[in-house]
TIRO-2110 file (N, C-alpha, C; in Angstrom, 1 decimal):
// TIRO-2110
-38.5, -115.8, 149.9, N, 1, A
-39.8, -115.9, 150.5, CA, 1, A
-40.2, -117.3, 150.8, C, 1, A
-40.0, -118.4, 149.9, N, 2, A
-40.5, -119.4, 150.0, CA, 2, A
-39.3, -120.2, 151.4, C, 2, A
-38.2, -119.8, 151.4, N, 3, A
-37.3, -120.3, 153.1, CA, 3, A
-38.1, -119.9, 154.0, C, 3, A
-38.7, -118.6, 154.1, N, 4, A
-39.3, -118.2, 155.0, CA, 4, A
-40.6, -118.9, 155.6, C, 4, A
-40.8, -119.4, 154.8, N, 5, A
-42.2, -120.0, 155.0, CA, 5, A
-42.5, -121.6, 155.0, C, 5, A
-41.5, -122.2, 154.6, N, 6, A
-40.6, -123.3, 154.9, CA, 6, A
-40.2, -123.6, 156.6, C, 6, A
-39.7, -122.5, 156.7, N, 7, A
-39.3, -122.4, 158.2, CA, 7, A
-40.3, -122.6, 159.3, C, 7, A
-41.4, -121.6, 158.5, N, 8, A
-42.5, -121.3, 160.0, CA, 8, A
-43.0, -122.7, 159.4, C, 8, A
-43.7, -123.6, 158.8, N, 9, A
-43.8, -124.6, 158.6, CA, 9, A
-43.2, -126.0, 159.6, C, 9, A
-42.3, -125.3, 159.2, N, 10, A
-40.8, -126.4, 159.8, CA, 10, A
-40.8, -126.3, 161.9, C, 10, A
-41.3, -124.8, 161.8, N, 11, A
-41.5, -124.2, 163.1, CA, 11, A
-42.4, -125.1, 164.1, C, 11, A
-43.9, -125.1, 163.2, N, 12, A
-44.9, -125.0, 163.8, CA, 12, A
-44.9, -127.1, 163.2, C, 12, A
-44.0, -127.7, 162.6, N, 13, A
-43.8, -129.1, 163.1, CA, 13, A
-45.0, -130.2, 161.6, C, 13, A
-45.2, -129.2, 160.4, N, 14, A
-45.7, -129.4, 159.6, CA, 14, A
-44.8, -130.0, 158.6, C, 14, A
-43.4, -129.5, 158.3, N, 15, A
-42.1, -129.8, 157.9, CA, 15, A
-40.8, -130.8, 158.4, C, 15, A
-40.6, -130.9, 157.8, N, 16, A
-38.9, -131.5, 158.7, CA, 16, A
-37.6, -130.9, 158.1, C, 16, A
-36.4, -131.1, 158.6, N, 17, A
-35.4, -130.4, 157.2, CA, 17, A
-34.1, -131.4, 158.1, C, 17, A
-33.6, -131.7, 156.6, N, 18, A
-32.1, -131.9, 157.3, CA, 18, A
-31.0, -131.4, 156.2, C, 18, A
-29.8, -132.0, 156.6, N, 19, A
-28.5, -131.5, 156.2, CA, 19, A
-28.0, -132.3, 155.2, C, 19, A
-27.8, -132.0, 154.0, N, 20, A
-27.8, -133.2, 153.2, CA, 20, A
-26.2, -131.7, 152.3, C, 20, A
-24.5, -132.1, 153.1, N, 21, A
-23.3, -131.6, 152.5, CA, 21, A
-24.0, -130.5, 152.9, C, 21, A
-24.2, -129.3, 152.2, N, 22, A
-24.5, -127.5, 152.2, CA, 22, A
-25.9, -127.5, 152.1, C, 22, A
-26.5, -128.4, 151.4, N, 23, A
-28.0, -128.3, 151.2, CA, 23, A
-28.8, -128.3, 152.2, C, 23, A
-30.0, -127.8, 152.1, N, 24, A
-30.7, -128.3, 153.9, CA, 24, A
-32.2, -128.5, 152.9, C, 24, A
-32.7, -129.8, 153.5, N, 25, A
-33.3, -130.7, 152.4, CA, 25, A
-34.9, -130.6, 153.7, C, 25, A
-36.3, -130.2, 152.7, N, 26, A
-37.2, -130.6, 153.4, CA, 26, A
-38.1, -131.3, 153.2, C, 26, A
-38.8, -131.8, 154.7, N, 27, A
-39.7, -133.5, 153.8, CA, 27, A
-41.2, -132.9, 154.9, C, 27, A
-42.1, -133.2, 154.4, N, 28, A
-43.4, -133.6, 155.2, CA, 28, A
-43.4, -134.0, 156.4, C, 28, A
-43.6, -133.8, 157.6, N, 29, A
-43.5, -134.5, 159.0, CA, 29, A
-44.1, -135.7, 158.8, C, 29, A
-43.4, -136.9, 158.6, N, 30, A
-44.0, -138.0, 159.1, CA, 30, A
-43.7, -139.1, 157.7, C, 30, A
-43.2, -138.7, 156.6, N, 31, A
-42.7, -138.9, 155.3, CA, 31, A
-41.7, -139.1, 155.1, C, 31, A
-41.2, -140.6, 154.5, N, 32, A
-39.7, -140.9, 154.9, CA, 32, A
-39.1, -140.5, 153.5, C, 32, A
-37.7, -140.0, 153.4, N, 33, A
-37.6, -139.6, 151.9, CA, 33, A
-37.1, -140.3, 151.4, C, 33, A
-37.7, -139.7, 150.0, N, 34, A
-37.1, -140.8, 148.9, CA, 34, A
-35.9, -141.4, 148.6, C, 34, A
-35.6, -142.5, 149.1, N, 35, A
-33.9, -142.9, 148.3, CA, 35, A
-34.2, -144.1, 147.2, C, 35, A
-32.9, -143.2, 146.6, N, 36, A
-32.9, -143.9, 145.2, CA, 36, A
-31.7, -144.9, 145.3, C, 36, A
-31.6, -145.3, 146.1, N, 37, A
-30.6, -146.5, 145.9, CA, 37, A
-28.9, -146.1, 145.6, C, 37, A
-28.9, -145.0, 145.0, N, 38, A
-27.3, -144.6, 144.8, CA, 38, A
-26.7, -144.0, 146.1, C, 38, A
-25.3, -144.4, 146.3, N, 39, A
-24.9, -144.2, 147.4, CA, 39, A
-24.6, -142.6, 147.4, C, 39, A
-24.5, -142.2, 148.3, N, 40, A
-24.3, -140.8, 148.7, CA, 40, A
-22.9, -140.2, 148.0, C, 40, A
-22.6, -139.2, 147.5, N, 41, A
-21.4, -138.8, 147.0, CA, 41, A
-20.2, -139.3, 147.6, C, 41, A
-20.5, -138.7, 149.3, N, 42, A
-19.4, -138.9, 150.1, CA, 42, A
-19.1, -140.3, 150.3, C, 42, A
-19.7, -140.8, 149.7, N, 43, A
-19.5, -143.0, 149.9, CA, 43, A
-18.7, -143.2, 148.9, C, 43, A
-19.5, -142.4, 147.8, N, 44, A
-19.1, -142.9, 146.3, CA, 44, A
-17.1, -142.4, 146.3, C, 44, A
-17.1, -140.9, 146.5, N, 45, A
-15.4, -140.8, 147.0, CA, 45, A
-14.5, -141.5, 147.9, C, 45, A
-15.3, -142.2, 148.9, N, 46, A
-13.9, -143.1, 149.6, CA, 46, A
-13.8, -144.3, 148.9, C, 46, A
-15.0, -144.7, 148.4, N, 47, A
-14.9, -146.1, 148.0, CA, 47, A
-13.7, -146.1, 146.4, C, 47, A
-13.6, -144.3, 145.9, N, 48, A
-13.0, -144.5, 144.8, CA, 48, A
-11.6, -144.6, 145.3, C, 48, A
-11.2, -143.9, 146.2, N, 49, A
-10.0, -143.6, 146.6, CA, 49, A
-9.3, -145.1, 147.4, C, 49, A
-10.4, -145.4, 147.9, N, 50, A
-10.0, -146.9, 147.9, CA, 50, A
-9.3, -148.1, 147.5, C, 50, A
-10.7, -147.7, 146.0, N, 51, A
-9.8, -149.0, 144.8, CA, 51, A
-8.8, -148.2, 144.3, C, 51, A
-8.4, -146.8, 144.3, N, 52, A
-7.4, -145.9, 143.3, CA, 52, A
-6.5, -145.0, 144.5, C, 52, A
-6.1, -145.7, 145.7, N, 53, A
-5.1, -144.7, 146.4, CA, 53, A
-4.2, -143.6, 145.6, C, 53, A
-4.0, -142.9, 146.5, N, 54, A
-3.1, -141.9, 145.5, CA, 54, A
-3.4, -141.1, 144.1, C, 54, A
-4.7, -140.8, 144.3, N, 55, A
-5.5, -140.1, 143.0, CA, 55, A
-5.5, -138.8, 143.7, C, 55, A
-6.1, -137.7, 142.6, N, 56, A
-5.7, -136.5, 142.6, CA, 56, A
-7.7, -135.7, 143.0, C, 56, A
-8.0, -134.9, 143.2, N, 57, A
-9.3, -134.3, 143.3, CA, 57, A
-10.0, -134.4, 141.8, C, 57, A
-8.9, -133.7, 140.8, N, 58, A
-9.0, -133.7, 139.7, CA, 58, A
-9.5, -135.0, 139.1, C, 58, A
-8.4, -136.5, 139.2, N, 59, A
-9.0, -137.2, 138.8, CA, 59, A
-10.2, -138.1, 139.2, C, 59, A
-10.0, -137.7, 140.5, N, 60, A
-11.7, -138.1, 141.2, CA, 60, A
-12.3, -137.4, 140.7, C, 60, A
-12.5, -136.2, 140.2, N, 61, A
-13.8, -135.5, 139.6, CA, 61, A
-14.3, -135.9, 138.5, C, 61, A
-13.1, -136.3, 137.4, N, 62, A
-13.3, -137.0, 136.2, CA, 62, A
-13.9, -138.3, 136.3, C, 62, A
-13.9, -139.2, 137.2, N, 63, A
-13.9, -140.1, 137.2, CA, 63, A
-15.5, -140.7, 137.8, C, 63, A
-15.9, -139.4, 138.8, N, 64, A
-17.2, -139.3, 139.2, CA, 64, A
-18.2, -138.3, 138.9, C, 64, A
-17.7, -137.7, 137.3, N, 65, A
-18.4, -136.8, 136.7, CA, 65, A
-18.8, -135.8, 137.5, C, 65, A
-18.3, -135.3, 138.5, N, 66, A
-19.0, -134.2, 139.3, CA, 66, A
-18.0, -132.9, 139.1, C, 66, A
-18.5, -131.7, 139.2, N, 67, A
-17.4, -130.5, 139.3, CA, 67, A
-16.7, -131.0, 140.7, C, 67, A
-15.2, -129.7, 139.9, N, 68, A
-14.1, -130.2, 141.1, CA, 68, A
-14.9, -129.6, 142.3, C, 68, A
-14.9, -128.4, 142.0, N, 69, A
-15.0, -127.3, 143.8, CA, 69, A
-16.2, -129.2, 144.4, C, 69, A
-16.9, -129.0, 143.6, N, 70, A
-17.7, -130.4, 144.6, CA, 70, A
-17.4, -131.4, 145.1, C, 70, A
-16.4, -132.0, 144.5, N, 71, A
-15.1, -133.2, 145.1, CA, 71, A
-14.6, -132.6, 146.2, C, 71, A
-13.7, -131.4, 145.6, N, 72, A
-13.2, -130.9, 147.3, CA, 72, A
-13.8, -130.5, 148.2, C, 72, A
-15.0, -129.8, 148.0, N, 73, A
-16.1, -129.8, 149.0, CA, 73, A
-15.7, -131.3, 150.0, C, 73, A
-16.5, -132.5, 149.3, N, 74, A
-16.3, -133.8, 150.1, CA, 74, A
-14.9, -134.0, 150.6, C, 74, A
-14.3, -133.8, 149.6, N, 75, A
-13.1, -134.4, 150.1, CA, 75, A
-12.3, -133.6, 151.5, C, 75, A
-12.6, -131.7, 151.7, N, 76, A
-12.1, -131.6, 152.6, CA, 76, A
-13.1, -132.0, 154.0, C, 76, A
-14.0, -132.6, 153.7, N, 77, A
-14.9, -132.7, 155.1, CA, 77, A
-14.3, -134.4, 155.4, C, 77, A
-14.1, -135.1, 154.8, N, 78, A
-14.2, -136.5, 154.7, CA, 78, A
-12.4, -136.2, 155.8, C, 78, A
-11.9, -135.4, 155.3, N, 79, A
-10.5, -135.4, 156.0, CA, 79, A
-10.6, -135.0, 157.0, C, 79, A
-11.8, -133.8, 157.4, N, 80, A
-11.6, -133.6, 158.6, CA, 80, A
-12.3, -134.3, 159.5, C, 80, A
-13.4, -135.4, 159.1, N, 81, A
-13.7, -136.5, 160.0, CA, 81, A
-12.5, -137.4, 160.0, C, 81, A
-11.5, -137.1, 159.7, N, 82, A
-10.8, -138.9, 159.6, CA, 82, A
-10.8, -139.7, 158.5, C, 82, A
-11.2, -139.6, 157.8, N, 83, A
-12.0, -140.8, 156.7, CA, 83, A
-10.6, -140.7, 155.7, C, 83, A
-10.6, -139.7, 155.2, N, 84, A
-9.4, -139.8, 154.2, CA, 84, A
-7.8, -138.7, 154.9, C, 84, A
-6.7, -139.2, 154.0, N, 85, A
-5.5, -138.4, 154.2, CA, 85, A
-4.9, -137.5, 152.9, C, 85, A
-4.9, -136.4, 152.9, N, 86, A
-4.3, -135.6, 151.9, CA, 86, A
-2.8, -135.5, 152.3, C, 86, A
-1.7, -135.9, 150.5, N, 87, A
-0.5, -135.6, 151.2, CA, 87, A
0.1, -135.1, 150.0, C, 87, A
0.6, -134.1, 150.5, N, 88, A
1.4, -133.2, 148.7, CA, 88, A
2.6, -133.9, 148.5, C, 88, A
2.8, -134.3, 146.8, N, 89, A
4.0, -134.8, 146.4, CA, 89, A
3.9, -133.8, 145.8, C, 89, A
4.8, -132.9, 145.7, N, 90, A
5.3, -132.2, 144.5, CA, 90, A
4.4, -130.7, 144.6, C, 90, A
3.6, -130.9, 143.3, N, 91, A
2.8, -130.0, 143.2, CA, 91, A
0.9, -130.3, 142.9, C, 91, A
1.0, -131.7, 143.6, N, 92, A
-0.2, -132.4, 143.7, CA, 92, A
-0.5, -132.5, 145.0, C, 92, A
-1.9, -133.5, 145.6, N, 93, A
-2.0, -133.5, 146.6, CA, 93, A
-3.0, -135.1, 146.0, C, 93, A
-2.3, -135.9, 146.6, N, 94, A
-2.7, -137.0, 147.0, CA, 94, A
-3.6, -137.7, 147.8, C, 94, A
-4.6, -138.2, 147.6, N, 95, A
-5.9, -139.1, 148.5, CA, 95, A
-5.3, -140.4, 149.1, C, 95, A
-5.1, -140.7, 149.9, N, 96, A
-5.5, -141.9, 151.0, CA, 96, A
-6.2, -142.2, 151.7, C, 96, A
-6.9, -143.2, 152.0, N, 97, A
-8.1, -144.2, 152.5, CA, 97, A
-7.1, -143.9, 154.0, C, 97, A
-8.3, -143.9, 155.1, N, 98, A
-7.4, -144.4, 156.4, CA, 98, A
-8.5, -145.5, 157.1, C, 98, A
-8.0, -146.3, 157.3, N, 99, A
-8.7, -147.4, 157.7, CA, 99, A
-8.9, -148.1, 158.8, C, 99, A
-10.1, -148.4, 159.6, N, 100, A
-10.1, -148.1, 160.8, CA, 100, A
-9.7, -149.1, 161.9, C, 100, A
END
């Protein structure tokens, strides 16, 4: 009930909404949102994979305290923009930075 009415809100230009990964985030028309200064997940994974080429989803998750499915979430979008390279050794799959 409360999407619904979010929407007509959002309809009639009282709302705003964006895309924030899966979530769809709404603000006040005319109200800038709040940032807290922490970089966005998806920053926070390249920059890890950066300083740690060759890490696993697994230990990026550990490492960024977040559940896995949520790393791979990022990490398979970040590939399909380009940003990062997945490559299986073995019975792993490996992170690489691609750099522009």
């Amino acid at each position: 009930a409360l999407l619904h009415h979010l929407r007509v809100l959002e309809k009639n230009g009282y709302v705003h909404s964006t895309l924030d990964g899966r979530l769809r985030r709404f603000f006040v028309t005319g109200a800038m949102p709040h940032v807290t200064g922490a970089p966005a997940l998806s920053e926070r994974v390249i920059q890890f994979v950066r300083d740690h080429p060759a890490t696993t989803n697994a230990r990026l998750a550990a490492a960024l305290t977040q559940p896995q499915p949520v790393v791979h979430y990022h990490v398979s979008r970040l590939a399909s923009a380009g940003k990062l390279r997945r490559e299986r050794v073995g019975r792993e799959v490996q992170l690489y930075p691609i750099t522009p």
